[in-house]
N, C-alpha and C positions, 0 to 999 in steps of 0.2 A: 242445894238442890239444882238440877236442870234445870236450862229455861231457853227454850227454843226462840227462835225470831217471832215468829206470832205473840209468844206471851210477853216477850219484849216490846211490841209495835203495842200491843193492850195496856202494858204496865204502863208504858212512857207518854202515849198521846197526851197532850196533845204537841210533843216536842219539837222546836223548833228545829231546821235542819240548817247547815251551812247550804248556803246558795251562790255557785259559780256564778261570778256573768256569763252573759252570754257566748261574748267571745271565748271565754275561759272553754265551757262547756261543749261549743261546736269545733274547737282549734279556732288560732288565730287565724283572721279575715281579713284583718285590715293593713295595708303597706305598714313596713315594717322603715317608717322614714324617722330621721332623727329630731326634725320637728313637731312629730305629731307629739298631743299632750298626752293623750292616753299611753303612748310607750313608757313618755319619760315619768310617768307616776308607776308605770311596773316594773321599771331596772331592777335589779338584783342588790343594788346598793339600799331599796329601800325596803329590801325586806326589814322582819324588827322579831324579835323572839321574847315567848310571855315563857311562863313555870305555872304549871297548874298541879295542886298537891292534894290528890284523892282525902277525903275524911272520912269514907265509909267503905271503897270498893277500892280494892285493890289494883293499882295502876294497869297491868298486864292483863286484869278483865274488863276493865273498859275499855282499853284501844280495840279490844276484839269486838265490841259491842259499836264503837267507834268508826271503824273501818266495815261495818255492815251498812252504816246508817250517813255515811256524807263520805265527800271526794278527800282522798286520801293524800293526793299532790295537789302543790302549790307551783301555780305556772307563771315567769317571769318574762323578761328580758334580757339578755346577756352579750356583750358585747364581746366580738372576736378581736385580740389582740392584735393578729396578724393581718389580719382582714380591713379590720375598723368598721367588718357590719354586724347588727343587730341577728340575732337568732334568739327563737325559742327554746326557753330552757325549762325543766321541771324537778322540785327535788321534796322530799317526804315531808310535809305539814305535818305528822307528830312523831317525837322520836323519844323512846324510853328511857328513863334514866334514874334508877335504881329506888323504884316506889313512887317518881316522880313522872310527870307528859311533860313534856318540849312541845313549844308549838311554834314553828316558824311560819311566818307569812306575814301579808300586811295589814296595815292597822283594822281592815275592817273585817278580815278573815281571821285574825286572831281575837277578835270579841265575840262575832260568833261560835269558831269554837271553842272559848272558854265556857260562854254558855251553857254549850251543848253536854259538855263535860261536867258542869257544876248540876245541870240537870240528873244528867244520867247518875250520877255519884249518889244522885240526893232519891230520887223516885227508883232505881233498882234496890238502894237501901232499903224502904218501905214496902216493896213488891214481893222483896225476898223474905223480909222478915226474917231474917239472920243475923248473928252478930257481926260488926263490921271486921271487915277481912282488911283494911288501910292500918299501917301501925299508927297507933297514938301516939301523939309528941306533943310536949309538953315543954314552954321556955325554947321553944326551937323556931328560928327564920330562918327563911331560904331566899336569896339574892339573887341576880343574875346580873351581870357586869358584863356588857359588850365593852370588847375591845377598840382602839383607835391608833396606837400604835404596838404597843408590846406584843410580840409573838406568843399564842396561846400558851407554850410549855415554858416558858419565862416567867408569863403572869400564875402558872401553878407554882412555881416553886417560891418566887415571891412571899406567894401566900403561907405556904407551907413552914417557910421562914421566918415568918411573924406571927402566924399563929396556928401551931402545929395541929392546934386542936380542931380547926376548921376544914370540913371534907368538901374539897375541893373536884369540882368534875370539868369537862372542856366539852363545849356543843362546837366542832369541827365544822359546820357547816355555814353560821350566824358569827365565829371567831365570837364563842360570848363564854366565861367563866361563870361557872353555877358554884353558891358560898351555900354550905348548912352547917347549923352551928347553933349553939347559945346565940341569941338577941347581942350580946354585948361582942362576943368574938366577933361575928359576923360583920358589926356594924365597925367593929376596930379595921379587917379586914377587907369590906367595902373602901372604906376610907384613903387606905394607905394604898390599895390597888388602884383605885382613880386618880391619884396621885401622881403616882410612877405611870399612868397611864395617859399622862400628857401631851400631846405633841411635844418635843425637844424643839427651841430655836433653831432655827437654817441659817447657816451663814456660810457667806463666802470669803474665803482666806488668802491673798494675796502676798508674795513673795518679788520682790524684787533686786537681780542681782548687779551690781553696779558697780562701775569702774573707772577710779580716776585715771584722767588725762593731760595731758600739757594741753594747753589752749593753740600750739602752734603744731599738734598732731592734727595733718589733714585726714591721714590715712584712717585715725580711730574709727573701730565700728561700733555701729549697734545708735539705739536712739537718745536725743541727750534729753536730759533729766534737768528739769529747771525748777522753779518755786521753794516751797517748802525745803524739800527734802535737799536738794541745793544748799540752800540754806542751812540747814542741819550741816552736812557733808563737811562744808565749808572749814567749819570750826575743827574738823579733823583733817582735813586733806587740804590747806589752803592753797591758793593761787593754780586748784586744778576744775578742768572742768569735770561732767560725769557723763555716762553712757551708760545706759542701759544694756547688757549682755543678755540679760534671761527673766523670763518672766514665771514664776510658778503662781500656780493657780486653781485653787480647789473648791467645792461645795461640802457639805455636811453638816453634821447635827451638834449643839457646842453642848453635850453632855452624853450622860448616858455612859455606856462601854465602847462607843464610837471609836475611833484612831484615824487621825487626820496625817496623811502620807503621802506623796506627790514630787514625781521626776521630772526633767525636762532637760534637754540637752543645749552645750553653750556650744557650738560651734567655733564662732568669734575667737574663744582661749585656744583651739589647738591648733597643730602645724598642720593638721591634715585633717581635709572635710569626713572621710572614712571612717576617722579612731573624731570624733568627738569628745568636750569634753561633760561631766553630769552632775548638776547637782540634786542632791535631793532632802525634801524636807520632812519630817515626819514628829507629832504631836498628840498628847491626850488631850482635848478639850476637857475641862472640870467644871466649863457651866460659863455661862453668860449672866451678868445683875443686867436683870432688866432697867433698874433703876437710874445705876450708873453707867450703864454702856458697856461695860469693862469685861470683856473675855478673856478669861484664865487659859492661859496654856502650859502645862504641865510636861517634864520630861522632852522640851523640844529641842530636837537636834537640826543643824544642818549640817548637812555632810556634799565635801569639795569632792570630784576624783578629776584630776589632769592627767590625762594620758602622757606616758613616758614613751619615749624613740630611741632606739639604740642606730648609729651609723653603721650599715654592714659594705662591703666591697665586695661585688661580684660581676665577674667577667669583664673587668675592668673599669665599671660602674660606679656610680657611689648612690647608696638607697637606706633610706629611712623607713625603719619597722619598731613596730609597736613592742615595746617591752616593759608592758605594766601597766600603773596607775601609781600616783601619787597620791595619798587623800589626807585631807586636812579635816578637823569637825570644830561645830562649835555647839554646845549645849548650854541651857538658860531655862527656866520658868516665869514663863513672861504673863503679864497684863497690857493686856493692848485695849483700846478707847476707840469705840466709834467713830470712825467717819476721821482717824488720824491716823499717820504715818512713823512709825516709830522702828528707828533702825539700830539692832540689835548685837553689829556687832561686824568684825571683821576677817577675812582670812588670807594667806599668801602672803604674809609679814602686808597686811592693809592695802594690797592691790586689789583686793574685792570688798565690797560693803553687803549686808544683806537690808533689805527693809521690808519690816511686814505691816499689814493691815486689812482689815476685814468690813464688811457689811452686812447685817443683814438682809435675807431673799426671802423671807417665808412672810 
């Protein structure tokens, strides 16, 4: 049957309605400064998303009964990259989703409208006296999993991959994956998506490229390397001292599908400041033991290039021009330790040393 707004406003009284603040309701009033408190409780970061699942009225007639009877956006905060100022921002508080309501906003805007929605579900049932129009489900949950780090079409396929059986949907706005499914799938598939949805370790990866020297080289460049690693050296290079030629140096995540990669030019090795010469290093991290300290690194190569010079004569001249590269590599699957210097290896018949080591940043 029909049922106009009057037999709506009769059916439903005496229903509670979502109530804007005030600010909400007039537009924002108040300086838009980074200390005030009221801003920083409505950034956008703390919106938070519910799932409200009709038992009697069909999801696509209540938003319409919905969107008659309270404010339809949700207004925030959002901060200009470019900028670094605060603007108001607004985006749709309920959003359909195949028999199901999406409700984004914040904590106290999403109790009130679940309310309003559990009302309306429950007293248009009774008003109407019709059979309910909501499918029936039976042995079925439904989840919703905000994300923290995996990118939304990641965490679908994830899922999809462990349990094909689980339909899987993405709310684009909240970055939150919605699970329906069997009780037991679902909760397999919550599970293993929180998982994978962990922040990855941060670490930073240090490269050091080093070069023995006679001790009565005043001319050597680059800075000298003492302690430890000295030490170390020693037992390979004896009676030389070391100089630092190049420093590589990276940040990243020590798992995941990450690739840790990173150039940097040695000057100091070539004849000419123009042609340089490169090394570069590049790595899979397979995970960090929290326990042990111990970062895996898989497939890591470093790769040497030394510019080559050919002597030409011209116009009775003599001049040096670039004719290539040489390059040398050296590959390994290392474990490297916390807060230690471990050097991996050599190149240029051992006129270079490499030495890696890392830290945690996160």
């Amino acid at each position: 049957m029909a049922l106009n707004l009057l037999t709506l406003a009769v059916a439903c009284a005496p229903l509670p309605l979502i109530q804007d603040s005030q600010a909400e309701s007039q537009g924002i009033s108040w300086p838009l400064q980074r200390d005030d408190p009221r801003v920083a409780a409505r950034m956008e970061d703390k919106l938070g998303f519910t799932i409200f699942e009709p038992q009697h009225i069909a999801s696509h007639s209540l938003l319409r009964y919905v969107h008659e009877m309270t404010e339809t956006k949700v207004h925030f905060f959002q901060e200009n990259p470019t900028s670094g100022e605060l603007g108001a921002q607004s985006r749709d508080r309920f959003i359909p989703m195949e028999g199901l309501i999406g409700i984004q906003d914040f904590t106290e805007g999403r109790e009130g409208a679940m309310q309003l929605l559990l009302d309306l579900d429950t007293r248009l049932h009774a008003a109407l006296d019709e059979p309910s129009e909501a499918p029936v489900r039976s042995n079925v949950q439904i989840r919703a999993v905000r994300l923290r780090s995996l990118q939304l079409e990641t965490a679908k396929q994830l899922v999809l991959d462990v349990s094909p059986s689980v339909s899987v949907s993405a709310v684009q706005e909240t970055g939150t994956i919605v699970l329906r499914g069997t009780i037991a799938d679902v909760g397999y598939a919550e599970t293993y998506l929180k998982k994978a949805d962990e922040p990855l370790p941060q670490v930073a990866l240090r490269c050091l490229v080093i070069k023995p020297v006679d001790p009565s080289d005043t001319e050597a460049k680059g800075a000298p390397v003492a302690g430890e690693i000295a030490d170390s050296l020693r037992s390979l290079a004896p009676n030389k001292e070391f100089r630092s030629v190049g420093d590589l140096y990276l940040r990243g995540s020590a798992g995941g599908r990450s690739m840790f990669q990173v150039e940097a030019s040695l000057p100091s090795l070539s004849e000419q400041s123009s042609a340089p010469a490169w090394a570069t290093l590049q790595a899979v991290p397979r995970g960090l033991d929290l326990k042990t300290g111990v970062l895996t690194l898989d497939a890591c190569e470093l790769q040497l290039r030394i510019p080559r010079f050919q002597t030409m004569s011209m116009n009775g001249s003599t001049q040096s021009a670039l004719d290539g590269y040489n390059i040398e590599k050296l590959s390994a699957n290392l474990a490297l330790r916390a807060d230690e210097t471990t050097v991996v290896g050599s190149l240029m018949g051992s006129s270079l040393y490499f030495a890696l080591s890392f830290e945690r940043v996160d």
